[in-house]
DSSP file (Angstrom, degrees, kcal/mol; ACC not computed):
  #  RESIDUE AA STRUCTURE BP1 BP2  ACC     N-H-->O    O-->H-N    N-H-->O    O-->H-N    TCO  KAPPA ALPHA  PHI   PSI    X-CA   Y-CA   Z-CA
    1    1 A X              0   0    0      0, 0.0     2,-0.4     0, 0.0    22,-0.1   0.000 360.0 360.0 360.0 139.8  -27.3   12.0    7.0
    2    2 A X        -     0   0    0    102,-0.1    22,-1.3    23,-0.1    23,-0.2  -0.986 360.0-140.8-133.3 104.2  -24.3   12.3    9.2
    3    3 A X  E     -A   23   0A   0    102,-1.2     2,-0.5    -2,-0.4   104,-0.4  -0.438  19.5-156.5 -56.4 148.8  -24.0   10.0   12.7
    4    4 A X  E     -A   22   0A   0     18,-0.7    18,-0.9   102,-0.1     2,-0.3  -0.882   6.8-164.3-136.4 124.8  -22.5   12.1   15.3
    5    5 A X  E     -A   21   0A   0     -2,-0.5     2,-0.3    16,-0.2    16,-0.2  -0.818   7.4-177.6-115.1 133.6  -20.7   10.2   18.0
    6    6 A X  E     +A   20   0A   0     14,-1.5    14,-2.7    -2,-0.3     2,-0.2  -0.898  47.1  42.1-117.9 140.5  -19.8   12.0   21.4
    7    7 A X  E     +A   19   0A   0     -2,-0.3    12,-0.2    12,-0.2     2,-0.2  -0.472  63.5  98.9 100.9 178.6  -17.8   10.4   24.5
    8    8 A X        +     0   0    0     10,-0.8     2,-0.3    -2,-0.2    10,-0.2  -0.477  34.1 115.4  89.4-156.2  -14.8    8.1   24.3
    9    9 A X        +     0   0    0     -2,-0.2   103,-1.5   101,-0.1     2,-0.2  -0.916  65.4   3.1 102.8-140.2  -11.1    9.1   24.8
   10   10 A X  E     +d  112   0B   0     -2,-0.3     2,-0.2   101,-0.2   103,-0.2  -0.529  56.3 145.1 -76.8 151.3   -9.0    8.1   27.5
   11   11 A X  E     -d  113   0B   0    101,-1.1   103,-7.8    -2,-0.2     2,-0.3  -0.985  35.9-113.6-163.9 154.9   -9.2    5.8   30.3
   12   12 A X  E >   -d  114   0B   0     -2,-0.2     3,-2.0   101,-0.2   103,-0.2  -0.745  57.2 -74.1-101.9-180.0   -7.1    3.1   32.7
   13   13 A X  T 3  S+     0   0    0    101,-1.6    72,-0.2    -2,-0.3    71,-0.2  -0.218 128.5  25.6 -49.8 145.2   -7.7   -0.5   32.9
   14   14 A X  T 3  S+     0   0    0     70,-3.1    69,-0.4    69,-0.4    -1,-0.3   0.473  99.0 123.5  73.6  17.7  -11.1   -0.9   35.0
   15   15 A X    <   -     0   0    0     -3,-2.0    68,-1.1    67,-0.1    69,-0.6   0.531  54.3-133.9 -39.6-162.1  -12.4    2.8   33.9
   16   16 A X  E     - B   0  82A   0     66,-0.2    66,-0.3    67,-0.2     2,-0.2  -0.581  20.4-175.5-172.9 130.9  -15.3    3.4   32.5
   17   17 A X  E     - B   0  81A   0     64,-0.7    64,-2.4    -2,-0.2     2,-0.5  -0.869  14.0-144.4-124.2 152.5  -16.4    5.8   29.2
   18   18 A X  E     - B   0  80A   0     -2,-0.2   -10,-0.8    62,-0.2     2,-0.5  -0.961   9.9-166.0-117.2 139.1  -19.5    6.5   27.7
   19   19 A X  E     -AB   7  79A   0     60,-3.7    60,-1.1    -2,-0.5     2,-0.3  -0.916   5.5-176.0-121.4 150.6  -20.6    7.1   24.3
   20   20 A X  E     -AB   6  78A   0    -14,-2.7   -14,-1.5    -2,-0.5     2,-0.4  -0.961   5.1-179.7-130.3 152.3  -23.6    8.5   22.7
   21   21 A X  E     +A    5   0A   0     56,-1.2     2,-0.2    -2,-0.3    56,-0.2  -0.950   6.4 167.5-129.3 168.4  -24.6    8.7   18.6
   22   22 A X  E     -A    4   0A   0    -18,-0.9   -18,-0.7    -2,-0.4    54,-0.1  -0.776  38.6-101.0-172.2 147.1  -27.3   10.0   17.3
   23   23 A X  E     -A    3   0A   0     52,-0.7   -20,-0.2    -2,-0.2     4,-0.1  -0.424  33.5-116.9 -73.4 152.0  -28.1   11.0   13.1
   24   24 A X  S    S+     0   0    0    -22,-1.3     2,-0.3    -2,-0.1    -1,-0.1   0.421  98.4   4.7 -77.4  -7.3  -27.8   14.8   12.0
   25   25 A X  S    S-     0   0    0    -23,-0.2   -23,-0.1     2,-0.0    -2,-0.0  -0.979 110.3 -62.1-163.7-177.5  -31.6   15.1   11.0
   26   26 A X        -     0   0    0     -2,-0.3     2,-0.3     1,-0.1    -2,-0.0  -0.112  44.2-157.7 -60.3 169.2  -34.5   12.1   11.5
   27   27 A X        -     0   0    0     -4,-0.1     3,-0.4    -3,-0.1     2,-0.2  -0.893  14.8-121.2-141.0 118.4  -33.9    9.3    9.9
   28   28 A X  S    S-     0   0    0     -2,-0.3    72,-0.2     1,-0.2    71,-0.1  -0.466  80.8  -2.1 -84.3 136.1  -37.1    6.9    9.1
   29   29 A X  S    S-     0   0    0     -2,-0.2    70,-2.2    69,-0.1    71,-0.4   0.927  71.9-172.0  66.7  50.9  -37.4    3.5   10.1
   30   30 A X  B     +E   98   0C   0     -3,-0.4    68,-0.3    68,-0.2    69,-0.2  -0.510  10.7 169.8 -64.5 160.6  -34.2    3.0   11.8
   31   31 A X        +     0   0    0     66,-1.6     2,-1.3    -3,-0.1    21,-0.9   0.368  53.5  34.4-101.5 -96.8  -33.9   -0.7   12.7
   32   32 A X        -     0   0    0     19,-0.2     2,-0.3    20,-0.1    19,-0.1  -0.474  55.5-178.9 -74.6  72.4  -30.4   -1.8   13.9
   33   33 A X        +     0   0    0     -2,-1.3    17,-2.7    17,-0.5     2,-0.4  -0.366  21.5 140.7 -77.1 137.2  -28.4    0.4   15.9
   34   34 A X  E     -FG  49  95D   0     61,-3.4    61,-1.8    -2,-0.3     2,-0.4  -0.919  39.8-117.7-155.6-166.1  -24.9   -0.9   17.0
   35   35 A X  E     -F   48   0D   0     13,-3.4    13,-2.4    -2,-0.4    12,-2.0  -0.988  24.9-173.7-148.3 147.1  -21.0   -0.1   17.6
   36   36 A X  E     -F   46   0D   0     57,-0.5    57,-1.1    -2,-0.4     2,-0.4  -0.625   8.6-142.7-118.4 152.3  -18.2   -1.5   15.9
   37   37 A X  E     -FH  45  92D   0      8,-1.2     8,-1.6    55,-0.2     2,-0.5  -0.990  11.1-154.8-159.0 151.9  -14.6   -1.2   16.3
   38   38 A X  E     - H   0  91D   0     53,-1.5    53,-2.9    -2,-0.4     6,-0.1  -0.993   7.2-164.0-128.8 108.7  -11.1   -1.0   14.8
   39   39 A X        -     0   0    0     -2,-0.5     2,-0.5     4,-0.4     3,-0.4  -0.137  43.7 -94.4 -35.4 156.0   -8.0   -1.9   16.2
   40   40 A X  S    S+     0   0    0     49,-0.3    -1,-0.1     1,-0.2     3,-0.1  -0.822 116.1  15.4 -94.3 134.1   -4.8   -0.7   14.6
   41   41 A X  S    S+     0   0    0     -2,-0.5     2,-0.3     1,-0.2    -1,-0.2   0.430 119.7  91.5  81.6  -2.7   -3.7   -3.7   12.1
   42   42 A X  S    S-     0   0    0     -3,-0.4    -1,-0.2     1,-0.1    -3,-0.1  -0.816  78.8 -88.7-134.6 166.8   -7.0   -5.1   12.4
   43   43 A X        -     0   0    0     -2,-0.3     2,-0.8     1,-0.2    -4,-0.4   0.329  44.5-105.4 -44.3-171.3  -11.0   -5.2   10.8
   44   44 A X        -     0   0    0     -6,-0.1    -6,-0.3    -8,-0.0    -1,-0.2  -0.829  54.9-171.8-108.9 105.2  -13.4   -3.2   11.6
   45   45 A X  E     -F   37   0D   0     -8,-1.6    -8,-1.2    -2,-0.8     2,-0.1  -0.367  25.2-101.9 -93.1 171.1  -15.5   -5.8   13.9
   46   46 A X  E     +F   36   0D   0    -10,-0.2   -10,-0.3     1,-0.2    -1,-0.1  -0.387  31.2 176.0 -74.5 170.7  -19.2   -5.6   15.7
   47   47 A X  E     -     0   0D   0    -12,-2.0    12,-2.7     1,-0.4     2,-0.3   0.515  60.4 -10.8-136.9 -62.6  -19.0   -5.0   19.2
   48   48 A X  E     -FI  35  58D   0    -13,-2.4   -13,-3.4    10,-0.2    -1,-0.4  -0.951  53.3-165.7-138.4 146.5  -23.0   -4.7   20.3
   49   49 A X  E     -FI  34  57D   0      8,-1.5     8,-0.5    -2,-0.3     2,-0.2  -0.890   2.7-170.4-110.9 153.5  -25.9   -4.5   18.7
   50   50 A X  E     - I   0  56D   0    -17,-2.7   -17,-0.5    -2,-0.3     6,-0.2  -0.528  15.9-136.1-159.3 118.7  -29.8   -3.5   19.8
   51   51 A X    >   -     0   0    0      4,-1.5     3,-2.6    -2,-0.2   -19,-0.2   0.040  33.2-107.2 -66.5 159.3  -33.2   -3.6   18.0
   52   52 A X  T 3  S+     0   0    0    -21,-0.9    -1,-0.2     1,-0.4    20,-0.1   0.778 124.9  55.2 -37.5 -26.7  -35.8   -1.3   17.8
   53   53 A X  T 3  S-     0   0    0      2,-0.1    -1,-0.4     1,-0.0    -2,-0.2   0.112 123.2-105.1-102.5  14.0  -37.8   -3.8   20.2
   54   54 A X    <   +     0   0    0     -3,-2.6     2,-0.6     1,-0.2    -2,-0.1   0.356  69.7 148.5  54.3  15.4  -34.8   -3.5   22.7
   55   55 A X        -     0   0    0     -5,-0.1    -4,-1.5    -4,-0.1    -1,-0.2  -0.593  30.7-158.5 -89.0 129.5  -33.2   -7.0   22.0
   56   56 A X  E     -I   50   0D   0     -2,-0.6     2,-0.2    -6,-0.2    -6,-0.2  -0.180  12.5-171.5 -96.4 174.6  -28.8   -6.8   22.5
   57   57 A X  E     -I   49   0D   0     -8,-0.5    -8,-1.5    -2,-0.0     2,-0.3  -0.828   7.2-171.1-171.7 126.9  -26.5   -8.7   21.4
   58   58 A X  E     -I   48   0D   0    -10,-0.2   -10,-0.2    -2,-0.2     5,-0.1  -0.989  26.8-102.8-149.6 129.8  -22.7   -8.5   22.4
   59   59 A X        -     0   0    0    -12,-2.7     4,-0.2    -2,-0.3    -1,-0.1  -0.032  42.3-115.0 -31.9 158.0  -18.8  -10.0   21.5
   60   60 A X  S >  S+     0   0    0      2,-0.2     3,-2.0     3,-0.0    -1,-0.1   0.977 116.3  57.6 -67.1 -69.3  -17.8  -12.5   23.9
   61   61 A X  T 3  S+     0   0    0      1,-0.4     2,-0.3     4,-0.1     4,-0.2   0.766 110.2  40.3 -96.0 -80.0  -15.1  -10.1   25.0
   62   62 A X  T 3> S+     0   0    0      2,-0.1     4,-2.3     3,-0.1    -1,-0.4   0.236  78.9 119.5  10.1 -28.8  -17.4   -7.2   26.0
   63   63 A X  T <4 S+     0   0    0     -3,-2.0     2,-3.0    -2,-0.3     3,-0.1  -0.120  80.9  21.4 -63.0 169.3  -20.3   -9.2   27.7
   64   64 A X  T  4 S+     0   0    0      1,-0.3    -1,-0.2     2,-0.1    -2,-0.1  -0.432 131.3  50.4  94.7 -55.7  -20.7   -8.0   31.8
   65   65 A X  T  4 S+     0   0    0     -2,-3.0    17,-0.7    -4,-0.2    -1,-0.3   0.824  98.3  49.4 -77.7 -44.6  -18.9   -4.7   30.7
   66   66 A X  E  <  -C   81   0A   0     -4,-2.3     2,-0.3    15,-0.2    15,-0.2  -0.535  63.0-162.3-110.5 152.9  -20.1   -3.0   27.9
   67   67 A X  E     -C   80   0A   0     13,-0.6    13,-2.8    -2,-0.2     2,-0.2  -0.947   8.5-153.6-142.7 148.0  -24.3   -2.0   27.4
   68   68 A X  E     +C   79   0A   0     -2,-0.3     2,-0.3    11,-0.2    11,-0.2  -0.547  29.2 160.7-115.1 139.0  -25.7   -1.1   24.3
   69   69 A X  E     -C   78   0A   0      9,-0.7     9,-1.4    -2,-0.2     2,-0.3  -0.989  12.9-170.9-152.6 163.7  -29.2    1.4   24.7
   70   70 A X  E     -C   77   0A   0     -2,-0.3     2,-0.7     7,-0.2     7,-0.3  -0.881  27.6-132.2-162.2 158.3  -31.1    3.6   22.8
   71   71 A X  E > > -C   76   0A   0      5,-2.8     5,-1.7    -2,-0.3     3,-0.8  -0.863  11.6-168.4-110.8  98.7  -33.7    6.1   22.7
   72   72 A X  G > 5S+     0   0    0     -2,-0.7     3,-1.1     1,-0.2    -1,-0.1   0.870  87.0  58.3 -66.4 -28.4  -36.1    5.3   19.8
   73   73 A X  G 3 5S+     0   0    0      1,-0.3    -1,-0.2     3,-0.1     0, 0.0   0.779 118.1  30.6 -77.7 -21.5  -37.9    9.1   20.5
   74   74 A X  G < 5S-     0   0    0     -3,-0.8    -1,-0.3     2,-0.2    -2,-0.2  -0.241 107.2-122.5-143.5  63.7  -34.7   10.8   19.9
   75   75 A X  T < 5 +     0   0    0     -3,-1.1   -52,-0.7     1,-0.1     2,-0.4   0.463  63.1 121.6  54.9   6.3  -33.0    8.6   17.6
   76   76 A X  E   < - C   0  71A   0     -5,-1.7    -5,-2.8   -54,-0.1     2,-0.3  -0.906  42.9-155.5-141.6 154.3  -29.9    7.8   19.4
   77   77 A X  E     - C   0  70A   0     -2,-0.4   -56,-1.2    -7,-0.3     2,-0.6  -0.922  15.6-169.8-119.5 133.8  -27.8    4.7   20.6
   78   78 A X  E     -BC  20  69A   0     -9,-1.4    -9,-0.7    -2,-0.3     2,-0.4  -0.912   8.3-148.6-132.0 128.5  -25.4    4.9   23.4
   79   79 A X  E     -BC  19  68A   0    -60,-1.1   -60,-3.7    -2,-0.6     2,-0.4  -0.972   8.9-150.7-117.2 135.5  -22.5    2.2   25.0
   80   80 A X  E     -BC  18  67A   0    -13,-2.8   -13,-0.6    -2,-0.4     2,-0.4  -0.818   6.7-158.9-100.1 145.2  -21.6    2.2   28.1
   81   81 A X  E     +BC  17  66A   0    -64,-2.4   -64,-0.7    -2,-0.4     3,-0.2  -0.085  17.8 165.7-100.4  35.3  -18.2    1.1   28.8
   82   82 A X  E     +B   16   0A   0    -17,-0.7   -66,-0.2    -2,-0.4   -67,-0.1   0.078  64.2  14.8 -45.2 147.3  -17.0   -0.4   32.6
   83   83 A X  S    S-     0   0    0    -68,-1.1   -69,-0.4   -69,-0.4    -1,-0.2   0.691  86.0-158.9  51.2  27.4  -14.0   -2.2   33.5
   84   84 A X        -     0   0    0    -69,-0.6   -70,-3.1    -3,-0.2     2,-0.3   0.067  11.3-150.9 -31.4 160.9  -12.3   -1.4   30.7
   85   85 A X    >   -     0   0    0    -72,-0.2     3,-2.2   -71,-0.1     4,-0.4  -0.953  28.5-120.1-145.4 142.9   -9.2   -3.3   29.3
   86   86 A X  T 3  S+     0   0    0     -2,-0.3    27,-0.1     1,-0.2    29,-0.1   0.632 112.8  75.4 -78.4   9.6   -6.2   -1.9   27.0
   87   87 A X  T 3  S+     0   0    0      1,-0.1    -1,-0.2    25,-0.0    -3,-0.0   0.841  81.8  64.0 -64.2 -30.9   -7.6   -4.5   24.7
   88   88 A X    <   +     0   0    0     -3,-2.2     2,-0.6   -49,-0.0    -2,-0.2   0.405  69.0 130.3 -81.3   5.0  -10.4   -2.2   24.0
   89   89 A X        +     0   0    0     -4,-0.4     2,-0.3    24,-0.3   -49,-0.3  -0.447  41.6 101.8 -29.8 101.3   -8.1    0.4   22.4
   90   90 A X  S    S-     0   0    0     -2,-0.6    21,-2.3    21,-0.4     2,-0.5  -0.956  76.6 -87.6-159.2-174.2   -9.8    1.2   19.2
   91   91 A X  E     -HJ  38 110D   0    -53,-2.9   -53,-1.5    -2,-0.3    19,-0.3  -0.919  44.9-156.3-110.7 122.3  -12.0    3.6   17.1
   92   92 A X  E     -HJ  37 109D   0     17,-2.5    17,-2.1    -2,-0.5   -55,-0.2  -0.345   4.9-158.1 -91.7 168.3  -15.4    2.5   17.8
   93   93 A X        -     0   0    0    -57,-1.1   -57,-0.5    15,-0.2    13,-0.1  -0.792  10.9-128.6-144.7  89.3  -17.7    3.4   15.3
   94   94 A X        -     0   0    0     -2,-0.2    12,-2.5   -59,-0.1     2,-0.3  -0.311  27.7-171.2 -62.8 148.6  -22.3    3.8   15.5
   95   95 A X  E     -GK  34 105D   0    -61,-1.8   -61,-3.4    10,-0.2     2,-0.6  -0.983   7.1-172.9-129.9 133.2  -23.9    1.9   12.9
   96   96 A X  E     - K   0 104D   0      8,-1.4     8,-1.5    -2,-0.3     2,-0.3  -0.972   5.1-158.4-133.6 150.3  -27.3    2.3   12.4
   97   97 A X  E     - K   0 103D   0     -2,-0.6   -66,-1.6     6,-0.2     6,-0.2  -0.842   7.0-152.3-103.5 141.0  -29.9    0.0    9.9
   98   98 A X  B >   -E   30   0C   0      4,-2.4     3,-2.0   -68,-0.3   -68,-0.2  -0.868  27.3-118.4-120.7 169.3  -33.0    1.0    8.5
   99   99 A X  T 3  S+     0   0    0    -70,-2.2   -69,-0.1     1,-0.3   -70,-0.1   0.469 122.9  59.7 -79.3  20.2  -36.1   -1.4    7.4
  100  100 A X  T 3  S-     0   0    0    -71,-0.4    -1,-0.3     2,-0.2   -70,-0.1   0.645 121.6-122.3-102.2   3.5  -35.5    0.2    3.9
  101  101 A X    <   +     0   0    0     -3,-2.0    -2,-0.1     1,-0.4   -71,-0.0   0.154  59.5 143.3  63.8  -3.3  -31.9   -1.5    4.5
  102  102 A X        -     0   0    0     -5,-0.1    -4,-2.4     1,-0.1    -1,-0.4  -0.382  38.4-120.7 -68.3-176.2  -29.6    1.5    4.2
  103  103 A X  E     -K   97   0D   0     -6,-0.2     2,-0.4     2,-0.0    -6,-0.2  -0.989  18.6-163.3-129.5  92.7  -26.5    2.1    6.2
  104  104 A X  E     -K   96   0D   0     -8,-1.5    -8,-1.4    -2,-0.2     2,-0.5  -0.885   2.2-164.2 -80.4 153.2  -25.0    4.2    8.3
  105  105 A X  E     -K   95   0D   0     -2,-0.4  -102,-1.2   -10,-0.2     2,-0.2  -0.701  13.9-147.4-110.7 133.9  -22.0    5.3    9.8
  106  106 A X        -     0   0    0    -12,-2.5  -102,-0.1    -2,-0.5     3,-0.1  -0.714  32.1-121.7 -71.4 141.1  -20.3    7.3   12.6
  107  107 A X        -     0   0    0   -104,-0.4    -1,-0.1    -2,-0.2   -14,-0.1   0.715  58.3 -94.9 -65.1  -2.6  -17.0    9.0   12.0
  108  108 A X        -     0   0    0    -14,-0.1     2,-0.7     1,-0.0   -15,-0.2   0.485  26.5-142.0 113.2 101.6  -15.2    7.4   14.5
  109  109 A X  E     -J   92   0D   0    -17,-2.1   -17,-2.5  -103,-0.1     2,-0.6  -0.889  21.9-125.9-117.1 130.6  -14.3    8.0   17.8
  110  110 A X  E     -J   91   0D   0     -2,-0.7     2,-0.3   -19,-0.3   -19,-0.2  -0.551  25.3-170.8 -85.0  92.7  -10.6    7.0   19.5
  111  111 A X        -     0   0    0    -21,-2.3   -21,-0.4    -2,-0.6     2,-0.3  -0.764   8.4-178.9 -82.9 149.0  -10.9    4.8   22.7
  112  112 A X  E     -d   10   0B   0   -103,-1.5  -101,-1.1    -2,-0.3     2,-0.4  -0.869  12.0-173.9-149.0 137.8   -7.7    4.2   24.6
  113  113 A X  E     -d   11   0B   0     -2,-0.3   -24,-0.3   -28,-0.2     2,-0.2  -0.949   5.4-163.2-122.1 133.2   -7.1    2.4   27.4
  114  114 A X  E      d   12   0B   0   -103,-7.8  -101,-1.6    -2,-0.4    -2,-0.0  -0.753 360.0 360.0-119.8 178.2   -3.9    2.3   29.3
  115  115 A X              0   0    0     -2,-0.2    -1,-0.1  -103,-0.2  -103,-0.1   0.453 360.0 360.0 -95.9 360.0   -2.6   -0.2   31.9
């Protein structure tokens, strides 16, 4: 099973990008969907999460701006991205959970934001 993440790219400061993921065939008992993100020189950290039941969960640095959603019927989790900041350069990444506990990953998609 393969995430496939769509959206992102370029933007200026106070922009706004959208991303969507969703896995390359069903996948049962997803749980956790979220996005993640990588900085150049730095981890790959969470950014939002949201459970099957619809409860989010967001970085400090994100809160107001960013929302986390998803569509449990067709499998897929989407951020939207407002007021962006050229802190949020990085390659975000969908993560998804299942109750069985696997893992998955997106390949990566390249936000940049310039000032």
């Amino acid at each position: 099973v393969q995430l496939q993440a769509s959206g992102g790219g370029l933007a200026q400061a106070g922009g706004s990008l959208r991303f969507s993921c969703a896995p390359s065939r069903s996948v049962f008992g997803i749980n956790v969907m979220g996005w993640y993100r990588q900085a150049p020189g730095k981890q790959r950290d969470l950014v939002a999460t949201i459970s099957r039941g619809g409860n989010t969960n967001y970085i400090e640095a994100v809160k107001g701006r960013f929302t986390i959603s998803r569509d449990n019927a067709k499998n897929t989790v989407y951020l939207q991205m407002n007021n962006l900041k050229p802190e949020d350069t990085a390659v975000y990444y969908c993560n998804f959970k299942t109750i069985m506990n696997n893992v998955y990953w997106g390949q990566g998609t390249q936000v940049t934001v310039s000032s």
